[in-house]
Every structure is written in structure tokens, then in C-alpha cells.
NUROTOR-131626 format. One record per residue (C-alpha): residue number from 1; z negated, y negated, x. Coordinates in pm, whole numbers, plus 50000, padded with zeros to 5 digits. Example, Ala and Ser with C-alpha at 12.3 -4.5 7.8 and 13.67 -1.06 7.14 Angstrom:
REM residues 2
+-----+-------+-------+-------+
| seq |    up | north |  east |
+-----+-------+-------+-------+
|   1 | 49220 | 50450 | 51230 |
|   2 | 49286 | 50106 | 51367 |
+-----+-------+-------+-------+
REM end
This chain:
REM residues 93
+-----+-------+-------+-------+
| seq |    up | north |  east |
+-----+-------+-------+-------+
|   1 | 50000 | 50000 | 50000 |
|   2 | 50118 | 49656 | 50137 |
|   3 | 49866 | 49369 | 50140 |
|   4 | 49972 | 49098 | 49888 |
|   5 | 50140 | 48756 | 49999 |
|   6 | 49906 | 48479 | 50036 |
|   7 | 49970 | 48128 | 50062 |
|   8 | 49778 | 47837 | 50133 |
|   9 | 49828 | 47517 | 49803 |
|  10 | 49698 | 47193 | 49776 |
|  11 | 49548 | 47084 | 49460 |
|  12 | 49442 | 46719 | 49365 |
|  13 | 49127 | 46681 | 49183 |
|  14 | 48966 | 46454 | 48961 |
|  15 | 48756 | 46180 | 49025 |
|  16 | 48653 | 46021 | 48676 |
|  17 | 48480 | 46369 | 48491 |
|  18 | 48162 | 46555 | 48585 |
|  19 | 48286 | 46900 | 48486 |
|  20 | 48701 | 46970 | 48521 |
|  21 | 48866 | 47289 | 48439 |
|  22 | 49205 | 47360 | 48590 |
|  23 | 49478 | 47645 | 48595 |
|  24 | 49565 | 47802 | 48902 |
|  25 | 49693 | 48107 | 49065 |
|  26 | 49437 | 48349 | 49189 |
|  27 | 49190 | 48182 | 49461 |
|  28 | 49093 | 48447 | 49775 |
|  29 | 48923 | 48138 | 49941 |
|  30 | 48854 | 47746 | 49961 |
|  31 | 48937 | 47638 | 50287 |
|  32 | 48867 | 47229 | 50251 |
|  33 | 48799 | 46955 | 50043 |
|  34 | 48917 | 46582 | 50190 |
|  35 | 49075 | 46276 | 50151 |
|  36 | 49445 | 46247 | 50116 |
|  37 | 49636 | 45937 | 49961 |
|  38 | 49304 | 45785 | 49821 |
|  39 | 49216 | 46084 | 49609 |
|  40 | 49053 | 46413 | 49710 |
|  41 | 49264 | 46752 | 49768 |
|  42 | 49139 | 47098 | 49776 |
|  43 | 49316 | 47337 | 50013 |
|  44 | 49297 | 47680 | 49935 |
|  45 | 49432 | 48027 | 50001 |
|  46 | 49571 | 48221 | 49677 |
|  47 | 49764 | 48499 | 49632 |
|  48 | 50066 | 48245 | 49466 |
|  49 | 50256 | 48543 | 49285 |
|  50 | 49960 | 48598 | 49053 |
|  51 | 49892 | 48442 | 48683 |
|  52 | 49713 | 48146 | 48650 |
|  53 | 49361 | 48179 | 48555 |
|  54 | 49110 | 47891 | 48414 |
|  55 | 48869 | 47727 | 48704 |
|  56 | 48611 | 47541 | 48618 |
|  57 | 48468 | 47236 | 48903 |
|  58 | 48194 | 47050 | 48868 |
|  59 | 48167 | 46690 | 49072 |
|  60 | 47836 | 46509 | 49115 |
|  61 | 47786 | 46161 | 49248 |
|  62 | 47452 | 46135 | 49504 |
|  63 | 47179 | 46128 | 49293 |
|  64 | 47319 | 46290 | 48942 |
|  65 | 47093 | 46591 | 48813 |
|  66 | 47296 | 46855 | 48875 |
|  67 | 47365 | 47211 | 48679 |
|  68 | 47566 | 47482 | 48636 |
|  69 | 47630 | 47509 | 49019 |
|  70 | 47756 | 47860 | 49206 |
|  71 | 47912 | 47758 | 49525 |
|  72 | 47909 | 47403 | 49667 |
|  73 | 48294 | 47355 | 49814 |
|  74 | 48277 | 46985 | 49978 |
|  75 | 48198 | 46634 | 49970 |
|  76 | 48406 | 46332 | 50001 |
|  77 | 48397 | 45969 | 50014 |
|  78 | 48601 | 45739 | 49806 |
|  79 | 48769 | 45385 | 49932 |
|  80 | 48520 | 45229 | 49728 |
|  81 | 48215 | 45394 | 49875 |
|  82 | 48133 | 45625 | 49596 |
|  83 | 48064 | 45992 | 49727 |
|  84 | 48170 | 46341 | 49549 |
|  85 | 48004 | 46642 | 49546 |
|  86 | 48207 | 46925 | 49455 |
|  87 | 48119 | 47263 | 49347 |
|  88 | 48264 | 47560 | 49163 |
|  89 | 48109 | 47598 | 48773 |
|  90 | 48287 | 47893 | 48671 |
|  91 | 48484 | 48247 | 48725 |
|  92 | 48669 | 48256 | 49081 |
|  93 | 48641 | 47994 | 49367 |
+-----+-------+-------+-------+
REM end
């Protein structure tokens, strides 16, 4: 049996809601979270010849009570000094 083809996609994410759910192939693993073009990306390595399945992310600001967290992914800071915590909220990642 041959391994299946992974890839490694770039995903923009929000900045403006607390919890965001998104459709994507299947995730093996997050590699980063940064800046890019103003707005933060998540880089990631999926198998790219799979369905998409629902993702849920959850982003905090320093300070916000948090919930609902499984697996912190990265932080970033915004051009106007606000910084995101992002974690995963939900089946995969």
C-alpha cells in the first residue's frame, strides 16, 4: 500500500469572530500560524485529494476568558497592535 499524497496549503483566517468554522481537506498537521499581507495564514500539511471536512478555530484576544480549547496552534500580532490567539475548537487540527 502506497502512502497518500500530501501537500502543504495556506489558509487565511479570520480576524473579526471568536469561534470560525471552515471547510478543508483533511489536516495531518499545522505547521505555522503568521503574518502575511496584513492578515494571518495558517500553513498546514493535508492530504489535498481528500473531502472537505468542517474545522472549527477559536481566536482569543490577550485577556478574553477562554473555552472550548484542544490544541493551541499560534499567536500573531496585527498592524494595529491587537494580538490573536489561535486554537483548534473542534474535530481534526
Amino acid at each position: 500500500m502506497t502512502n497518500p499524497r500530501t501537500a502543504i496549503w495556506k489558509f487565511k483566517l479570520d480576524t473579526n469572530h471568536a469561534e470560525q468554522r471552515y471547510q478543508w481537506p483533511h489536516v495531518v498537521n499545522v505547521l505555522s500560524i503568521a503574518m502575511q499581507d496584513g492578515g494571518p495564514v495558517l500553513w498546514a500539511l493535508v492530504y489535498p485529494d481528500t473531502d472537505s471536512r468542517p474545522y472549527k478555530l477559536l481566536r482569543f484576544l490577550t485577556g478574553d476568558q477562554t473555552y472550548g480549547i484542544n490544541n493551541y496552534l499560534g499567536t500573531v500580532t496585527l498592524p494595529t497592535g491587537n494580538v490573536l490567539h489561535y486554537f483548534s475548537g473542534g474535530p481534526g487540527l
